[in-house]
Structures are given as C-alpha cells and as structure tokens.
N, C-alpha and C positions, 0 to 999 in steps of 0.2 A: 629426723629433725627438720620442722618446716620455718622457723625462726631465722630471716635471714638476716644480713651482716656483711658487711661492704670487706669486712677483712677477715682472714681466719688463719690461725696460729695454730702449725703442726711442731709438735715434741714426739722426739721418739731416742729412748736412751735402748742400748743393747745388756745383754746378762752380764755382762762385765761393772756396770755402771749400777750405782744405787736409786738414783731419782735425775727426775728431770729440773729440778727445781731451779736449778742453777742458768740452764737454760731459758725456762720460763721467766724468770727474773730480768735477765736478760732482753729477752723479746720483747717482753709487756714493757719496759723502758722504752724501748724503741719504737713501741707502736704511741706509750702515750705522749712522746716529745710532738710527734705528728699530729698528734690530737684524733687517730683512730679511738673510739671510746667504744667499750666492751666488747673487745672482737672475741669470735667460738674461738676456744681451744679443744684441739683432738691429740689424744696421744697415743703414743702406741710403748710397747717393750717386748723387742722383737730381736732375734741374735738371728742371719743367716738369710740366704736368698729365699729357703723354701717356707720362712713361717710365716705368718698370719698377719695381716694389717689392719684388724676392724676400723683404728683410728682414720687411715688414710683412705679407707674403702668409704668412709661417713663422713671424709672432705671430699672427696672427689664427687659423692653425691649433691653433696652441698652446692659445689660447683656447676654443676650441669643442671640444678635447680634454677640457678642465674641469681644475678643482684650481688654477685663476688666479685670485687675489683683487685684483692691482693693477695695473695696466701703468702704468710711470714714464717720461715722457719731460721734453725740456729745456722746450718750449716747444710750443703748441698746431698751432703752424706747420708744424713736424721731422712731426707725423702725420697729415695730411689734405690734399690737392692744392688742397682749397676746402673753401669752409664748406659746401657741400652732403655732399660726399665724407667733411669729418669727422663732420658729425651722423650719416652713417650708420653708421659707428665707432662714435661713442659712442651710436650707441640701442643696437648688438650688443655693445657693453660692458654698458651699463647691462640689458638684455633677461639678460646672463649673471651678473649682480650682479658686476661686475668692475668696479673704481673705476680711474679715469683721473686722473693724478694728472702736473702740471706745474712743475718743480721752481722754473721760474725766474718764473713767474705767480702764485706762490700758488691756485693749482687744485686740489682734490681734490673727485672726486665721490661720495665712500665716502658710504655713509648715514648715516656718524655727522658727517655735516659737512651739516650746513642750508646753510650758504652756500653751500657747493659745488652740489649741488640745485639752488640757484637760480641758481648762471649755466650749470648744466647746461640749466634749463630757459628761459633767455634765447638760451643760443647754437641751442636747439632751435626757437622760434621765430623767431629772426633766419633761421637756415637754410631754414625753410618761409617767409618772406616773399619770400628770395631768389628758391626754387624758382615761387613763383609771381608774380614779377616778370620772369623768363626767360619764364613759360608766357605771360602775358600779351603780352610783345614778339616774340614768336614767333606769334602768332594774331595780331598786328595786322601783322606781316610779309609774312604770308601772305593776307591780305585787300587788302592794298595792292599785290601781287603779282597776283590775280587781275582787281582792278579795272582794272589795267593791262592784262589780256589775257594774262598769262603761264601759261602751263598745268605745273599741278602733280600730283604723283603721279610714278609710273613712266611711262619713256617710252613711245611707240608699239611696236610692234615693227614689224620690216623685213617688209614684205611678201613679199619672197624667202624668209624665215623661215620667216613661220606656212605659205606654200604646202609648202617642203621638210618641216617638222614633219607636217601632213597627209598628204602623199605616204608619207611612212617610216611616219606610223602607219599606211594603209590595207596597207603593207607587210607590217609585223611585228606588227603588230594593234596595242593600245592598252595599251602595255608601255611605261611612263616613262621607266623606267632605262634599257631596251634602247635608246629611240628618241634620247634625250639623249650615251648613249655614241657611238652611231653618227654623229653631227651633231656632234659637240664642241658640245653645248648645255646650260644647267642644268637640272633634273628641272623645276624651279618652273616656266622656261618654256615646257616642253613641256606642262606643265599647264595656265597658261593658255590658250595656244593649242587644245589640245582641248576646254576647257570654254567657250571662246569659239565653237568650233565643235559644241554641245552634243553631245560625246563626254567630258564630263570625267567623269558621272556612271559608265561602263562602263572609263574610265582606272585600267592596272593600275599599282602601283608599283613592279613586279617588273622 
C-alpha cells in the first residue's frame, strides 16, 4: 500500500474473540475527536506467539515508508506477541519519531507527552530485564545439561555420510552445490564434512 496517512490504526482480536468492531469503534472516536481524518486501518486475528501478522507486517511497512506520525491501537496487548517482541516495535516507532499511542491505557509516546516517555522508558527496560532473565536460564540450562553428560551443539554426522560426501567429492572435485544436489544433502554439510577432512579451504560453492 503506497497511500500514505499521518495516522494508522492496528486491530487485532484473538480466536477467542468474534470481531474487532468494538475496538474500532472505539479508536475511530479517539482519532476523530483529534481531528485525525481517515487514517489506514490494518487488522489482524491472530491466537499465540507463533501465528501470522499480515496486518502488522503492512503497518510496519507503512511505517518505514515514512510520512507516519502515530500508530493507534486498543490496547498494548492487540501489538506485540510479548513484551520482548513489543519493545522492539516500539524502539522502530520511537527510532522513526512515530508515537504509539493506546487508546484504552492512556498511552501515548508522542514527545510532547513526558509521561508517555516515561513508560516508554520503563516498558523498555522491563523488556531488557526479561530478555536477560531468559539469557540467564538458558546458560544455566545448558550447564546443567552438560554436567549431566549431555552433549550439545549439532549432532554427529552418520559416518556412512561423511565417507559418501568424500567419495562424490574426490568424484566431481570439491563443488558443494554439485556434491549436495547429487546426495540429497544440504550445502552446509557438505562443508563441514570437507573442512573436517581439511578440503574446506579449496571447497567450491559452485
């Protein structure tokens, strides 16, 4: 969409929820008190961190088009999968001077609002303590995994593998793509296997 629009209005209801309408109602009040006059709206309906956002993916485009000064939604929730996922929203708002703005929260990040600022800058470090409260239990995961004896990284490869990899490459010389196509193998571990057999350095990718 190349139509731009100083404001744009995200909806997004989950599988539990019938329509947005209620929301929209809502929002389109809120923009036309201000005298925003026909901003985009993008919606989504979306249950869970791992589905699909066309909606959000065709504002965020919108946005790094430029000539966006506000993006309106119901609730902090309707745009971010987690609080990691929204800080990074809102640094790419805030990085493109575009204020985020919560109709049912009393939120707005415009720079003419201090307060706003300032729970821009609490939910920004709430977000990094999360991110490094994950990193944390993750490195202690993974030590307690090893203590155990558990072996981590990529697995072994099959020894039938790396001999058949060998074999096709003294074949067709030391040609990735070719050797990988010929084996139904991926490129990557035709590579390890040749730099494991110090051949990776003369490994073509061709």
């Amino acid at each position: 969409m190349n139509t731009k629009n100083p404001t744009i209005i995200y909806l997004r209801v989950s599988t539990a929820e019938q329509e947005t309408d209620s929301q929209e109602h809502q929002v389109l009040e809120f923009c036309r008190v201000r005298g925003w006059q026909s901003p985009l709206i993008f919606r989504d309906a979306a249950s869970g961190a791992a589905s699909t956002r066309p909606g959000l993916e065709d504002l965020l485009a919108q946005v790094r088009a430029g000539g966006v000064h506000q993006v309106v939604t119901y609730k902090l929730d309707r745009l971010g999968r987690s609080l990691t996922h929204l800080a990074i929203i809102v640094g790419e708002l805030q990085m493109r001077n575009v204020a985020l703005i919560c109709t049912s929260q009393g939120i707005d990040t415009s720079k003419q609002n201090p307060v706003g600022q300032l729970q821009l800058g609490v939910l920004m470090a709430v977000a990094e303590f999360e991110r490094a409260l994950i990193k944390e239990r993750t490195l202690a995961g993974l030590e307690v995994a090893r203590r155990r004896g558990k072996r981590l990284g990529r697995p072994p490869l099959d020894p039938k593998v790396v001999r058949l990899i060998q074999d096709t490459a003294a074949r067709l010389g030391h040609q990735v793509r070719a050797i990988a196509r010929e084996i139904h193998t991926s490129p990557s571990t035709v590579c390890r296997v040749l730099a494991r057999s110090g051949l990776g350095a003369n490994a073509s990718a061709t």
